[in-house]
DOFIVEX-790663 format. One record per residue (C-alpha): residue number from 1; residue in three letters; y, x, z. Coordinates in steps of 0.5 Angstrom, whole numbers, plus 500, padded with zeros to 3 digits. Example, Ala and Ser with C-alpha at 12.3 -4.5 7.8 and 13.67 -1.06 7.14 Angstrom:
<nodes>
   resi   resn   north   east    up
      1    ala     491    525   516
      2    ser     498    527   514
</nodes>
This chain:
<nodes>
   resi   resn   north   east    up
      1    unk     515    606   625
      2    unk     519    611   621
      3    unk     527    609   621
      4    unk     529    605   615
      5    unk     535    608   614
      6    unk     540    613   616
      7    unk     544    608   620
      8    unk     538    606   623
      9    unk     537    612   625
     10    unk     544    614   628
     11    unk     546    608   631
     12    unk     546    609   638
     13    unk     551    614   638
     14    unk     550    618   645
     15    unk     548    616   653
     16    unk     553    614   658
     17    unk     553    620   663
     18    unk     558    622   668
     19    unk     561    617   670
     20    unk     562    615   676
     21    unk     559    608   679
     22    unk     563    603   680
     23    unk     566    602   687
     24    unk     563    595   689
     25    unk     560    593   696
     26    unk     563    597   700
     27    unk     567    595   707
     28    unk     574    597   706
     29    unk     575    597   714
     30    unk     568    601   715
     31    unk     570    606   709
     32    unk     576    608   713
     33    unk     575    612   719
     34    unk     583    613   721
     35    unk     585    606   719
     36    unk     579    604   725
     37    unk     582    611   729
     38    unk     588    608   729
     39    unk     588    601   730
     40    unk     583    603   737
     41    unk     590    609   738
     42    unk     595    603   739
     43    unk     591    597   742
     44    unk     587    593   736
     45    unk     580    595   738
     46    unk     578    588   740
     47    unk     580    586   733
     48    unk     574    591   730
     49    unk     567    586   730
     50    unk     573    581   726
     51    unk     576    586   721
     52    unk     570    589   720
     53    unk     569    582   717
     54    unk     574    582   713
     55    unk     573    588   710
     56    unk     567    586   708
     57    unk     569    579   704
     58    unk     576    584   701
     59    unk     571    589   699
     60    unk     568    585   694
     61    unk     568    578   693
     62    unk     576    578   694
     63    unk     577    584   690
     64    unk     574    581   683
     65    unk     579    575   684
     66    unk     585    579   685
     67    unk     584    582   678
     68    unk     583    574   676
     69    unk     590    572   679
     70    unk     593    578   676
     71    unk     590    577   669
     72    unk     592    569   670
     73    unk     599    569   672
     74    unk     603    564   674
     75    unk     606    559   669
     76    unk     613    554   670
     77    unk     613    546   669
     78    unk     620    544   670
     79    unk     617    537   668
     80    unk     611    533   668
     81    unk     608    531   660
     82    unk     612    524   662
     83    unk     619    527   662
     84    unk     620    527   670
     85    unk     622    534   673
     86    unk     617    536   677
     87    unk     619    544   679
     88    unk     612    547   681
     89    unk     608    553   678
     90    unk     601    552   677
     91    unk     597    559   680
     92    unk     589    561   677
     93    unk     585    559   682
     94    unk     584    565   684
     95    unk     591    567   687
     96    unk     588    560   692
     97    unk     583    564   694
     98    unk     586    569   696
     99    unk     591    566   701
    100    unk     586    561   703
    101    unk     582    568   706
    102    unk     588    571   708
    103    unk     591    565   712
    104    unk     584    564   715
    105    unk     584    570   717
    106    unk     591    570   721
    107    unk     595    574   717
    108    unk     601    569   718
    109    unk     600    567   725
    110    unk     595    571   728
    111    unk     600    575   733
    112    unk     604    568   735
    113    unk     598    565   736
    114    unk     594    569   741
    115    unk     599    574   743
    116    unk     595    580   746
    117    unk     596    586   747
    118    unk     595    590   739
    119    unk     595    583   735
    120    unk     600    585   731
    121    unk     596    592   730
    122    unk     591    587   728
    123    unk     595    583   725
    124    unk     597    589   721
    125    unk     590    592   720
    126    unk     588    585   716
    127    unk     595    585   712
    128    unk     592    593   710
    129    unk     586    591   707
    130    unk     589    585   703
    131    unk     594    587   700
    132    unk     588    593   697
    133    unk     585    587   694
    134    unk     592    584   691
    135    unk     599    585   693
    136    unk     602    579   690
    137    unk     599    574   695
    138    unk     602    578   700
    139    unk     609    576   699
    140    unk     608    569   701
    141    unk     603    571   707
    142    unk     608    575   709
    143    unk     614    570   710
    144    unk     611    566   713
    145    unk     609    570   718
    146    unk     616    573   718
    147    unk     619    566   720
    148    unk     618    564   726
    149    unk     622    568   730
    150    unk     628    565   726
    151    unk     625    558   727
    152    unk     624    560   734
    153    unk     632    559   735
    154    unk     632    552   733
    155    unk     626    548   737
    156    unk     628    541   735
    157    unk     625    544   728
    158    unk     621    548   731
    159    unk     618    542   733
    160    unk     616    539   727
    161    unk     614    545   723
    162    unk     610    551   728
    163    unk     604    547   728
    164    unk     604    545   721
    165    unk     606    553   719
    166    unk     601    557   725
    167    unk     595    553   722
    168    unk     589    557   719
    169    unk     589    552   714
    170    unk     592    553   707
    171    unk     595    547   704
    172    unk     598    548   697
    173    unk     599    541   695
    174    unk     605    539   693
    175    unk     606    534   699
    176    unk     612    533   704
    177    unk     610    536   711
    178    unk     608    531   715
    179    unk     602    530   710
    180    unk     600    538   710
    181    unk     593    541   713
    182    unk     599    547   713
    183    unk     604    550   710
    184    unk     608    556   708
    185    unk     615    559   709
    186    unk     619    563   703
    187    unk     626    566   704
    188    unk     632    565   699
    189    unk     638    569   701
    190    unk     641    574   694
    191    unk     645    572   689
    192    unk     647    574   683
    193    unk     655    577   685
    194    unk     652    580   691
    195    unk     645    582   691
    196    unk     645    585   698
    197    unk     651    583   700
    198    unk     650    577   703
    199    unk     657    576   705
    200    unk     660    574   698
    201    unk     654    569   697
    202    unk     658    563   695
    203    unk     652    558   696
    204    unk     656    552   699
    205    unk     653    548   706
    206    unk     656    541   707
    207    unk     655    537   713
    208    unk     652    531   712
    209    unk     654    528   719
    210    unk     657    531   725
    211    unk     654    539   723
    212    unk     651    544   728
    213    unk     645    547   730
    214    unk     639    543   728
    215    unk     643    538   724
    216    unk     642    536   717
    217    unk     647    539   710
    218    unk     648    539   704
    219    unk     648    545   700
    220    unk     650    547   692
    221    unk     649    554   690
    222    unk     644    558   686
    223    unk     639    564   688
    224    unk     637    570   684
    225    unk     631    572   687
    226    unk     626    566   691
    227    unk     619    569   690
    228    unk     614    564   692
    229    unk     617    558   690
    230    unk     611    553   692
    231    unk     613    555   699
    232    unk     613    548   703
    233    unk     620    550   705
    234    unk     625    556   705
    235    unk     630    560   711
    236    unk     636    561   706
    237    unk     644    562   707
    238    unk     650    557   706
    239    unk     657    557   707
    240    unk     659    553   713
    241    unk     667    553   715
    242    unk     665    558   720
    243    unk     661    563   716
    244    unk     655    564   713
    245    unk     650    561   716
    246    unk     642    560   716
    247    unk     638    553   714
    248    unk     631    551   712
    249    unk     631    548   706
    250    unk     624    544   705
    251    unk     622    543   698
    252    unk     621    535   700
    253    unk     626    530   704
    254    unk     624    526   710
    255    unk     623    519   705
    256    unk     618    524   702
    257    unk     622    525   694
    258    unk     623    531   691
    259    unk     629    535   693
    260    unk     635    538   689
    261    unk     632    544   689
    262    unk     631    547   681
    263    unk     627    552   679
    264    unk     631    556   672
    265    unk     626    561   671
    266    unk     620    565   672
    267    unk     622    573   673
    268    unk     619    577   668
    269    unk     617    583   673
    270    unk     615    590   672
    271    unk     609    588   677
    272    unk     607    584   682
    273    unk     604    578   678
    274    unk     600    574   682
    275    unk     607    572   686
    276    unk     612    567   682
    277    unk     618    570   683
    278    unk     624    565   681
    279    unk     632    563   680
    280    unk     634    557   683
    281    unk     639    552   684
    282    unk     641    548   689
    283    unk     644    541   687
    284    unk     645    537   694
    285    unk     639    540   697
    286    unk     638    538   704
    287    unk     637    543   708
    288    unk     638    544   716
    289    unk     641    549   720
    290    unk     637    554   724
    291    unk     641    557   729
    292    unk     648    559   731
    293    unk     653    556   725
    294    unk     656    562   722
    295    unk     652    567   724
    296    unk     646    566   719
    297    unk     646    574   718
    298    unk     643    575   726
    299    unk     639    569   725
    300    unk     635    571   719
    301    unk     635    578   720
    302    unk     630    577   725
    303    unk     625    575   719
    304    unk     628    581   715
    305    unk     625    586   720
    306    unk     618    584   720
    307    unk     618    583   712
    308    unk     621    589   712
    309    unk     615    592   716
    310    unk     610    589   711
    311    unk     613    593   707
    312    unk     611    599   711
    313    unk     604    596   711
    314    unk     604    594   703
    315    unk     606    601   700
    316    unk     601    604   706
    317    unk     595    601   703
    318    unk     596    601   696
    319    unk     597    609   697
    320    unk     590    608   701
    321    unk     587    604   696
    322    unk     589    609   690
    323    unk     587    614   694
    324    unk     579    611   695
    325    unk     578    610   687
    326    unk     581    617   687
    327    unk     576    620   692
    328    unk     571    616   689
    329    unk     571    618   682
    330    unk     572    626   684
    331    unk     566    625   688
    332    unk     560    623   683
    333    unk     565    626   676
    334    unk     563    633   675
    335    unk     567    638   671
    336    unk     562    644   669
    337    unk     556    642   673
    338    unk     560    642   679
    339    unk     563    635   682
    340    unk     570    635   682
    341    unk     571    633   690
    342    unk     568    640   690
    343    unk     572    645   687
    344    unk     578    647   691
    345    unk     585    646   687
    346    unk     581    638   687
    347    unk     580    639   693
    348    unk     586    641   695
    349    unk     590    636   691
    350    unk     586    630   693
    351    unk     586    633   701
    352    unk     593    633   700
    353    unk     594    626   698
    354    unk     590    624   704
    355    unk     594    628   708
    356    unk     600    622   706
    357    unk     597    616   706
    358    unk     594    618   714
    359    unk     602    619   717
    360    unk     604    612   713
    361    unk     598    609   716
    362    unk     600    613   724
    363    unk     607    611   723
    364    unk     606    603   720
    365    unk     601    602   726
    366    unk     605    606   732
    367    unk     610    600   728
    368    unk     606    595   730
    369    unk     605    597   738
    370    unk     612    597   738
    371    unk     613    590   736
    372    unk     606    588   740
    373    unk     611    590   746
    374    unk     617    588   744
    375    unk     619    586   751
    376    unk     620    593   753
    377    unk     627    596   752
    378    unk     625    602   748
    379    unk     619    599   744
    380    unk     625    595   742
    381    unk     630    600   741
    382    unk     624    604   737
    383    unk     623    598   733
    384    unk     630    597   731
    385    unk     630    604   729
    386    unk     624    605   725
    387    unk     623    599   721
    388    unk     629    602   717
    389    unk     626    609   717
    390    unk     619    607   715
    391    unk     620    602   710
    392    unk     625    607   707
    393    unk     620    614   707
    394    unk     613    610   706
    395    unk     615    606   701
    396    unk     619    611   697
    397    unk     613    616   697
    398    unk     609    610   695
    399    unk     610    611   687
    400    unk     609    618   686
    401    unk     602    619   692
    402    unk     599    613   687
    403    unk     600    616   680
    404    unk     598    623   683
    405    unk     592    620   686
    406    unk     591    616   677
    407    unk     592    623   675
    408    unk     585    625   678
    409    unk     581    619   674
    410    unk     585    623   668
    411    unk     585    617   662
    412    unk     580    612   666
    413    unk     587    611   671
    414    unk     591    609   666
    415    unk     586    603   664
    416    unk     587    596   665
    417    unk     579    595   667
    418    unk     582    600   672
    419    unk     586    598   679
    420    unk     590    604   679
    421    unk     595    601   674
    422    unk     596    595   678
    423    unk     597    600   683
    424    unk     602    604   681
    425    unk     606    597   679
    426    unk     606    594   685
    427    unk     608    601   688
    428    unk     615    600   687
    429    unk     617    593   689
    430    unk     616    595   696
    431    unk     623    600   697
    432    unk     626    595   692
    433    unk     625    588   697
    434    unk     628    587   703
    435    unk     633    592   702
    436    unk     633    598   697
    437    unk     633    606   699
    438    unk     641    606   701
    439    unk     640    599   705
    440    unk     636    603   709
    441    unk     638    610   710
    442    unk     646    606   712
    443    unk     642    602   717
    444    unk     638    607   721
    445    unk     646    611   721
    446    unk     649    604   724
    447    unk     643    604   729
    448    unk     643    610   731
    449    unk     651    610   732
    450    unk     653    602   734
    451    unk     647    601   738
    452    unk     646    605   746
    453    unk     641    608   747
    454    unk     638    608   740
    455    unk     638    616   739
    456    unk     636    618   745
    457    unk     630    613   745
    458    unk     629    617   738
    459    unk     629    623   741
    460    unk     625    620   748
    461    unk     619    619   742
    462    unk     620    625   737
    463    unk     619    629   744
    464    unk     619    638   745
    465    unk     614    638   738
    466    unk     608    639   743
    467    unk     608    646   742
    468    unk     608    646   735
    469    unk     614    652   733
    470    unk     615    647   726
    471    unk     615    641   730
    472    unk     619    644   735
    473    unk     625    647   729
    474    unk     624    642   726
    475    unk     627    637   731
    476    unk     632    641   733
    477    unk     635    641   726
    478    unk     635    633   726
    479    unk     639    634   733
    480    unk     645    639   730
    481    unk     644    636   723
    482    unk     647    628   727
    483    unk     652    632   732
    484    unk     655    634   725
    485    unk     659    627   723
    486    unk     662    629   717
    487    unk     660    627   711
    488    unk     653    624   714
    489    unk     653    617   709
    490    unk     653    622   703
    491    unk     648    626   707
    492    unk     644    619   710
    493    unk     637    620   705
    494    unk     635    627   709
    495    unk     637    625   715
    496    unk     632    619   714
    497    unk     627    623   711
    498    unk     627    628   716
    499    unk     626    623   722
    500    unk     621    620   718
    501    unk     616    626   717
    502    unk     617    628   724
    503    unk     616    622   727
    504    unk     609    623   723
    505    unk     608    629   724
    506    unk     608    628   732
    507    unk     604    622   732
    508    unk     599    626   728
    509    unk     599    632   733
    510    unk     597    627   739
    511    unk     592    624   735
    512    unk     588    630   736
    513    unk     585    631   730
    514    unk     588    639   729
    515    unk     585    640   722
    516    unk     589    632   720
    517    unk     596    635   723
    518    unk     596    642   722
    519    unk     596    641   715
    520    unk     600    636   715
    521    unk     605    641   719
    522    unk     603    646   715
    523    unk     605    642   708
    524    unk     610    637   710
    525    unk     615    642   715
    526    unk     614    649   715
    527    unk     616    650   707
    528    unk     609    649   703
    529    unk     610    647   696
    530    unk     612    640   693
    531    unk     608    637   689
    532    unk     601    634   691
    533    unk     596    640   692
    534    unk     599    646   694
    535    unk     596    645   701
    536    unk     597    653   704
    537    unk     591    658   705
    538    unk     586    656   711
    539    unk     587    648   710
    540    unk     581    645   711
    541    unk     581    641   705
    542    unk     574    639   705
    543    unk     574    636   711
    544    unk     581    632   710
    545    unk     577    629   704
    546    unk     571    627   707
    547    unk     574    624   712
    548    unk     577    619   706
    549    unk     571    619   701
    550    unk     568    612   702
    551    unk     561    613   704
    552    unk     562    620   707
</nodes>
């Protein structure tokens, strides 16, 4: 039959060719190989047949309702439809979903629960694939993760609390403790005069009998920033007589009403939608003391190392994830005739960012080790040390990697239907929360100069460079630059980067991959260029992006 008409005739336009397939179905734990070599390196390979399991769930189901939980973001209701002040924050469902999967995977209690060797490493690796699929989540999951030490310092609460809040259970009901499956933990500490200066917090803690550890007081204040405010109770900092101190401060009093604990808004963030983030009061909130009153600092700071360690893990895999949908892409794109993964300056671009996000995960892995053996006195002291040097260096390069890695998919990167523009507005939350840049470069130098044995044991782990003349020189150059105490505040960012990329280099040449770590060196340490592909002649590019090309 002829066409009617020229409309007819031209309706369909084009065939859509030349686009890559959708990333669907695939294992996130099986598609990365040094994700599986580097958790086997520091003692998690007992955990494979279970992360593989995850891998599998996060890659696909989880992935469609991270967008849903990103695209539905939590609302506020101050009161209930009858007037009475209600202060909860209704999630999608699919933000449940996702931490009912994360809970049961253990990624809030897996390490206090069975404390083998390599379960923080399997912890981490859990924590890794979910924060591809959704970081929002994250937030919550890793607080209370993060408590228990703390809570651990005051057993009477630890008591009524640990078995409600280790539990493989996600409860979000709004209930007192005693009637929850499970529960989660929040932290609430800034304010608005100080930030994070938590000293000249004016939040006020009252006793309301005789006062102390594990007893109960009253607290009148505000803080700036709550994030999770759902949470069924909260680690946060009051003014005693003798100083700032810790308490937990439930969202319920023991008679089972609502406490003084208000809501004011919702923050209006850059990214991380998924989480509620928050501005609170406290009108007479009761709270308990946890620890060693006026030292609330110390006490909590045990919670703070660990979240600050997740965000090693969050910005490590949100630079693996954008680098998964950048290989993806430039493997099935072609570019006159030819895929993109296949010419060389894409190759040497795409190389180079798998170059990055390998030495983030080796460093946050060989974190996780050394939490896992936190009882021996180096693990302990490099942990001390490092925590700071990671979350400052691998949350830093986060932004730049992931927008690198959305330049290689040119304008479908910069799409909503796409993950990498979540990506890259989740990527600067990490050097922000738990202390910005500057926090922690001034943290490594207190370390390293108030605490004994610290720089020798940074010196002990960074070795004689393996016989590598960069590493060696490079080493040596950290040295000299810390026996010089002049101006060292002013010079604290370098020293930090310096320690970091050689932390990395070396675990990178101990690993034994000479094509991963030559590069690596080549780029990072002997001189090579500063934007991301300008590899040196004679990498081997091709295997560097094979080795991070999911299905390869």
């Amino acid at each position: 039959m002829q066409p009617s008409s020229h409309a007819e005739l031209y309706a369909e336009t084009h065939e859509v060719t030349n686009q890559a397939p959708p990333l669907e179905g695939v294992n996130l734990y099986r598609a990365d190989l040094p994700l599986q070599e580097w958790v086997r390196r520091f003692g998690g390979e007992w955990a494979d047949s279970e992360l593989a399991a995850y891998g599998e769930l996060t890659g696909e189901p989880l992935m469609q309702a991270g967008f849903l939980a990103n695209e539905n973001k939590p609302v506020f209701k101050s009161h209930d439809r009858f007037g009475n002040r209600i202060d909860v924050v209704e999630f999608h469902p699919a933000y449940h979903e996702l931490m009912g999967a994360g809970i049961a995977q253990g990624i809030t209690s897996a390490p206090w629960t069975d404390p083998r060797p390599g379960a923080h490493v399997a912890r981490a690796a859990s924590m890794y694939l979910h924060n591809q699929i959704e970081s929002g989540t994250c937030c919550p999951m890793t607080m209370t993760y993060a408590c228990i030490p703390s809570l651990r310092m005051q057993p009477d609460l630890a008591e009524v609390w640990l078995p409600k809040i280790l539990s493989r259970q996600y409860d979000p009901r709004n209930l007192p403790i005693e009637r929850k499956t499970g529960a989660t933990i929040g932290m609430a500490m800034t304010e608005k005069q100080g930030g994070t200066d938590l000293r000249t917090n004016t939040t006020r803690a009252h006793p309301v009998g005789a006062g102390g550890p594990g007893q109960a007081y009253e607290l009148v204040g505000h803080k700036w920033f709550c994030s999770a405010p759902m949470c069924d109770a909260f680690l946060t900092l009051a003014q005693t007589e003798k100083g700032l101190s810790c308490f937990l401060l439930p969202r319920h009093r023991p008679d089972g009403s609502r406490n003084q604990f208000y809501i004011q808004r919702l923050k209006n963030k850059l990214g991380n939608w998924a989480n509620a983030s928050s501005e609170v009061e406290y009108r007479g909130a009761l709270a308990w003391m946890v620890g060693e009153e006026g030292r609330g600092i110390p006490t909590i700071i045990e919670m703070v190392s660990l979240t600050r360690f997740d965000c090693m893990i969050g910005s490590s895999s949100l630079m693996r994830q954008a680098l998964t949908q950048a290989t993806h892409h430039c493997s099935h794109r072609s570019v006159g005739g030819r895929p993109l993964a296949e010419q060389p300056l894409m190759q040497n671009v795409l190389a180079d960012l798998a170059l990055e996000s390998e030495a983030a995960l080796a460093l946050t892995m060989r974190m996780g080790k050394a939490i896992d053996s936190s009882s021996d006195e180096h693990e302990k002291k490099f942990a001390r040390l490092v925590t700071a040097i990671g979350k400052y260096w691998i949350c830093k390069r986060a932004p730049g990697m992931i927008n690198e890695a959305q330049e290689c998919l040119g304008g479908a990167g910069y799409v909503e239907e796409n993950i990498m523009p979540r990506l890259y507005r989740e990527a600067p939350v990490n050097s922000i929360w738990e202390g910005s840049g500057n926090v922690q470069c001034l943290d490594v130098l207190r370390a390293l100069s108030k605490e004994p044995g610290v720089l020798e044991v940074l010196f002990s782990e960074l070795g004689d460079g393996h016989g590598d003349p960069h590493l060696t020189r490079h080493i040596e150059k950290i040295k000299v630059d810390f026996s010089d105490t002049d101006d060292i505040q002013y010079r604290a960012r370098q020293l930090t980067e310096d320690v970091a990329v050689g932390l990395q280099a070396k675990l990178l040449l101990e690993a034994g991959n000479d094509v991963v770590s030559g590069a690596f060196i080549a780029s990072r340490l002997a001189g090579h260029g500063r934007a991301y592909g300008t590899l040196p002649r004679g990498t081997d590019a091709a295997a560097l992006v094979a080795r991070a090309t999911p299905g390869s």
